[in-house]
NUTORGU-713639 format. One record per residue (C-alpha): residue number from 1; x, y, z. Coordinates in nm, 2 decimals, always signed. Each point is the difference from the previous one (the first is absolute). Example, Ala and Ser with C-alpha at 12.3 -4.5 7.8 and 13.67 -1.06 7.14 Angstrom:
BEGIN
+-----+--------+--------+--------+
!   n !   east !  north !     up !
+-----+--------+--------+--------+
!   1 !  +1.23 !  -0.45 !  +0.78 !
!   2 !  +0.14 !  +0.34 !  -0.07 !
+-----+--------+--------+--------+
***
This chain:
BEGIN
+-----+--------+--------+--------+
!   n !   east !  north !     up !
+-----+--------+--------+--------+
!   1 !  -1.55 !  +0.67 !  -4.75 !
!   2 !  +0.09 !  +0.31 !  -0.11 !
!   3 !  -0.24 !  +0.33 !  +0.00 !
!   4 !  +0.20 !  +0.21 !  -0.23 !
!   5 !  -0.22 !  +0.32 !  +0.06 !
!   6 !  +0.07 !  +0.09 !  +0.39 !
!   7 !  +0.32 !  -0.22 !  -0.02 !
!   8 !  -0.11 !  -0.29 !  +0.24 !
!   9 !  +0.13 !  -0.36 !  -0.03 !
!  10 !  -0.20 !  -0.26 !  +0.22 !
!  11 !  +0.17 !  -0.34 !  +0.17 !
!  12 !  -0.27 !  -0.20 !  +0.15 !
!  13 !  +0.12 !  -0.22 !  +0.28 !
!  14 !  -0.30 !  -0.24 !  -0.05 !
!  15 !  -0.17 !  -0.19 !  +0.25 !
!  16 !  +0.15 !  -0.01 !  +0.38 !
!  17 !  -0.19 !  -0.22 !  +0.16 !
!  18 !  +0.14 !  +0.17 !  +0.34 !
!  19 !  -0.08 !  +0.33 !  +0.17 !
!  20 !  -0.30 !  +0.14 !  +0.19 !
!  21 !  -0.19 !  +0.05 !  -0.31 !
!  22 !  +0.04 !  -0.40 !  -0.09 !
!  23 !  -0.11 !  -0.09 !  +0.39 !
!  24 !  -0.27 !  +0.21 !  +0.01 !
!  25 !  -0.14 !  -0.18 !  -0.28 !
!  26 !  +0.08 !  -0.33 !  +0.11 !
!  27 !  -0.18 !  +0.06 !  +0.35 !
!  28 !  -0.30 !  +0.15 !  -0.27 !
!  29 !  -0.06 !  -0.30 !  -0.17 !
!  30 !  +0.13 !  -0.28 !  +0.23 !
!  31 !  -0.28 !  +0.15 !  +0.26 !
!  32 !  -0.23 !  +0.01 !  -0.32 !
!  33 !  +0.05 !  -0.34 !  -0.10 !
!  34 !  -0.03 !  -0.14 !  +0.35 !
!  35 !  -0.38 !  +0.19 !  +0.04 !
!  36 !  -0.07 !  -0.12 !  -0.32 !
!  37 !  +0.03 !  -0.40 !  +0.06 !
!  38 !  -0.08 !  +0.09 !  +0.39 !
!  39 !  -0.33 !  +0.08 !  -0.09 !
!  40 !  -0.09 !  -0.14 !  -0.31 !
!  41 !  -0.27 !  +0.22 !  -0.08 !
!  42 !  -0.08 !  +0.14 !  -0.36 !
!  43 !  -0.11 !  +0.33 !  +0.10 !
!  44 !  +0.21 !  +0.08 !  +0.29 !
!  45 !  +0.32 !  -0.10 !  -0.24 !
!  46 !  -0.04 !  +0.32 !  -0.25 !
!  47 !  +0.08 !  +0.17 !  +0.33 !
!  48 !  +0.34 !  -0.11 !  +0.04 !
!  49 !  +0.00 !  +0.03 !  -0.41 !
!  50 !  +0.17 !  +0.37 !  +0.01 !
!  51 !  +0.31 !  -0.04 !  +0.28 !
!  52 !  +0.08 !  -0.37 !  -0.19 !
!  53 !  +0.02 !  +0.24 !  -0.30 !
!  54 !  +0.19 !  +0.25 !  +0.18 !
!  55 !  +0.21 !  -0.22 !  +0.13 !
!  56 !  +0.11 !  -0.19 !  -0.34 !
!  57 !  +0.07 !  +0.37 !  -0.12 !
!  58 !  +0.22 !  +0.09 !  +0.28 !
!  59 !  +0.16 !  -0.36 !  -0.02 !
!  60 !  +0.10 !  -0.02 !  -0.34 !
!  61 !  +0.09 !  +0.40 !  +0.00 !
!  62 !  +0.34 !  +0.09 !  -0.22 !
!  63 !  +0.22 !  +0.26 !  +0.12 !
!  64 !  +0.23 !  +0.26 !  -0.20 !
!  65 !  +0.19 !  +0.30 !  -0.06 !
!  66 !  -0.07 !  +0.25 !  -0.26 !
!  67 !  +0.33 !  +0.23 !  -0.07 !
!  68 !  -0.04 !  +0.36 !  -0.11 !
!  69 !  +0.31 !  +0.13 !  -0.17 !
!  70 !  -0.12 !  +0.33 !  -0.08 !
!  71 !  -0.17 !  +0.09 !  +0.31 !
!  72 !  +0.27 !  -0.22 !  +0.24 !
!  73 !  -0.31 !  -0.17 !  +0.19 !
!  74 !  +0.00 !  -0.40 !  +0.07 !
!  75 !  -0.37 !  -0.11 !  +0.02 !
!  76 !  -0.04 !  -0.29 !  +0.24 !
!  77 !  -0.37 !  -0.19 !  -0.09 !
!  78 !  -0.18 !  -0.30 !  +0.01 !
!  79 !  -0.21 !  -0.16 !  -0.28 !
!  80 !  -0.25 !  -0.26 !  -0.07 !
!  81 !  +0.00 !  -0.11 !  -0.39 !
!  82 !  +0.09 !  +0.29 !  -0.11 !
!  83 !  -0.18 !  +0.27 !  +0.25 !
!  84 !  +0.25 !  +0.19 !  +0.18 !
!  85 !  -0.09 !  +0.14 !  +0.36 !
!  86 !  +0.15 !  +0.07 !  +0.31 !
!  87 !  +0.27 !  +0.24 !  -0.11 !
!  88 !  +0.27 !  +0.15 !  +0.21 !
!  89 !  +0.22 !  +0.31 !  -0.20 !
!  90 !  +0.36 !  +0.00 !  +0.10 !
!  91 !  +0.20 !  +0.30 !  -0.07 !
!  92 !  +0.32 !  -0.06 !  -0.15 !
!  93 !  +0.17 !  +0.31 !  -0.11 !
!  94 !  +0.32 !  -0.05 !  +0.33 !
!  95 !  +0.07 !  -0.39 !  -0.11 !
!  96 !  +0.34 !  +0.01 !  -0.10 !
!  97 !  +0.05 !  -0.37 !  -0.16 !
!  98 !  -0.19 !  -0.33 !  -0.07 !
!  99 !  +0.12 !  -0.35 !  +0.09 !
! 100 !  +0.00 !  -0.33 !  -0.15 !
! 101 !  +0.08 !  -0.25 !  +0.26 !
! 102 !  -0.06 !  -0.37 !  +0.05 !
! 103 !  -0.25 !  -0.13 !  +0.25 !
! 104 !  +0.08 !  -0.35 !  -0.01 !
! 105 !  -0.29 !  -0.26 !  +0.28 !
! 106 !  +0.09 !  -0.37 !  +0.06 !
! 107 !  -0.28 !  -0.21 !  +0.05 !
! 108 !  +0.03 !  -0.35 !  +0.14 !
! 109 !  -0.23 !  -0.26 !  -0.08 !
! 110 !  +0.03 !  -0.28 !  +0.25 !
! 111 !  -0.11 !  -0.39 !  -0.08 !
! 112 !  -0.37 !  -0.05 !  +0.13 !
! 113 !  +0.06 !  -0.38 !  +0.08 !
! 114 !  +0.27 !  -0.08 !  +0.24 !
! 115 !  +0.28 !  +0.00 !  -0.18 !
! 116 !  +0.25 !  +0.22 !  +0.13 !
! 117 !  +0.05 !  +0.24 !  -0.40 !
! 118 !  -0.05 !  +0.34 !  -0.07 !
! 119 !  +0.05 !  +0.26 !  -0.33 !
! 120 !  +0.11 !  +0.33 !  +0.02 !
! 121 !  -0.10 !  +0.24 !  -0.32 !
! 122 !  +0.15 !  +0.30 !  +0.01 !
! 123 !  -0.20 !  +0.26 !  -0.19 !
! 124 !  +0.13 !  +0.32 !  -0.12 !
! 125 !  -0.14 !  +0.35 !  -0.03 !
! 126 !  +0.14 !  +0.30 !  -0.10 !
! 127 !  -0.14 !  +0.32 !  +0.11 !
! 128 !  -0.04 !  +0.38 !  -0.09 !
! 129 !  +0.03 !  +0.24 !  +0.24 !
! 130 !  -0.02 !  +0.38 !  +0.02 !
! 131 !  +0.18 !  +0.09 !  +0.27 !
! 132 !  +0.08 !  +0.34 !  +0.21 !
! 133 !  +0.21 !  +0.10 !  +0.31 !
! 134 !  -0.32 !  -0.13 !  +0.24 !
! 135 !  -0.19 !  -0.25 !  -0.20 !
! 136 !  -0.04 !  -0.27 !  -0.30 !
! 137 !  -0.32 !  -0.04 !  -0.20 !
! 138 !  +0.00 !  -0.34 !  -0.20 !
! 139 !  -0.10 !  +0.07 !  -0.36 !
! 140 !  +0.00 !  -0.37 !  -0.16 !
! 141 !  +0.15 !  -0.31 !  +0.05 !
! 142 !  +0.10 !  -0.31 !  -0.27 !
! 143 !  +0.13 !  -0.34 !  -0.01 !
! 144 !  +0.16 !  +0.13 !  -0.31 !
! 145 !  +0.35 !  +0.12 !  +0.02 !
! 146 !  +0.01 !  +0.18 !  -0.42 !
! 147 !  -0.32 !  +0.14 !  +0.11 !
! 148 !  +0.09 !  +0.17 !  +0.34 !
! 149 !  +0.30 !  +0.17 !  -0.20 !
! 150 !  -0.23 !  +0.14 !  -0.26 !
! 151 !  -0.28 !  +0.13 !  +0.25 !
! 152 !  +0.35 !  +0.14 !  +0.25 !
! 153 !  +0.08 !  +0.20 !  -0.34 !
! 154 !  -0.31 !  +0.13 !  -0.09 !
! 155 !  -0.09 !  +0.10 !  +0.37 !
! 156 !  +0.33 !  +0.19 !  +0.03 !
! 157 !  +0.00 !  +0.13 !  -0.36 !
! 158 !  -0.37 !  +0.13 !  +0.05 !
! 159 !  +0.03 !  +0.14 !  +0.34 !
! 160 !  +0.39 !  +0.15 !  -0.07 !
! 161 !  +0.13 !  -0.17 !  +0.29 !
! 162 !  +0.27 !  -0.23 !  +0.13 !
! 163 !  -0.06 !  -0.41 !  -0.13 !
! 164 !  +0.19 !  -0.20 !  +0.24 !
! 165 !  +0.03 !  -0.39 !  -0.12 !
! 166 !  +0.05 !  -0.13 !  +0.39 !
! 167 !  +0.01 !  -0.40 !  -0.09 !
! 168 !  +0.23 !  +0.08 !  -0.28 !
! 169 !  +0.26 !  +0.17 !  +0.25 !
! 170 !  -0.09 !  -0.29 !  +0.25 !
! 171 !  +0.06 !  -0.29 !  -0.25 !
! 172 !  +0.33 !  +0.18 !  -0.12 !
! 173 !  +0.12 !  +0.00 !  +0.34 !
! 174 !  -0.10 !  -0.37 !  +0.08 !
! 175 !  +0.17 !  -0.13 !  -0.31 !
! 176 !  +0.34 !  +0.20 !  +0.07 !
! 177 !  -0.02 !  -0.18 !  +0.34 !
! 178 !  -0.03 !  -0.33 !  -0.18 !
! 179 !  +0.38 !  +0.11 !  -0.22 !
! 180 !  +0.18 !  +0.03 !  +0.34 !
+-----+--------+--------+--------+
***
């Protein structure tokens, strides 16, 4: 999304489903749910009504960064539907370049019988990063390739700084190693 009048482009990371904010509301409604069947009582059960609620919220919380070309500020925030809160301003002004690299997990998936198998999917995610001489901030992330190059280009182009393709100079180098 793009706010054309203050210059602001938005890349929600969605739902984590990790992080402090996604325990705290799992210990919320897990204690909610247990006092709830626990004691089986209609009225004492709209007590323990508000922290379930609270707890869903802070469960099923999104997370994202709001860019600010004109003003050179990165907006860290959560959200819920589409309420944005909990918002953390990053100055930007001394970044010098942005980075798309790849962040590639392997996940094994054993055999749940006895049968000595297992798969191994490899899932890759390319990342954004604004980076400086002392720290990184991670602006969005994709499992598409095309679409981490456009985003690289328009973070560099709109901040007029330095877009550095890192998996592109990795897989370069890899495949020259393959000629040899």
């Amino acid at each position: 999304m793009k706010n054309s009048q203050s210059n602001q482009k938005t890349y929600p990371n969605g739902i984590t489903l990790s992080g402090p904010l996604f325990w705290i509301g799992a210990l919320l409604a897990g204690f909610s749910v247990y006092k709830m069947v626990e004691g089986m009582e209609i009225d004492g059960n709209q007590l323990y009504a508000i922290p379930l609620l609270l707890g869903l919220i802070l469960i099923f919380s999104g997370e994202g960064n709001i860019l600010d070309f004109q003003n050179k500020k990165l907006i860290l925030y959560h959200s819920f539907l589409s309420f944005k809160y909990l918002y953390r301003t990053v100055d930007i002004t001394d970044f010098k370049q942005v980075d798309l690299v790849l962040f590639s997990e392997n996940q094994t998936y054993r055999s749940a019988n006895r049968v000595p198998n297992s798969t191994t999917i490899r899932t890759r995610v390319y990342e954004l990063r604004l980076k400086n001489d002392s720290e990184n901030h991670l602006v969005s992330e994709t499992t598409d390739y095309e679409k981490a190059k456009l985003m690289l280009n328009e973070i560099s182009e709109g901040l007029n700084i330095e877009g550095i393709n890192q998996y592109q100079a990795w897989r370069e180098r890899m495949v020259s190693r393959r000629r040899r």
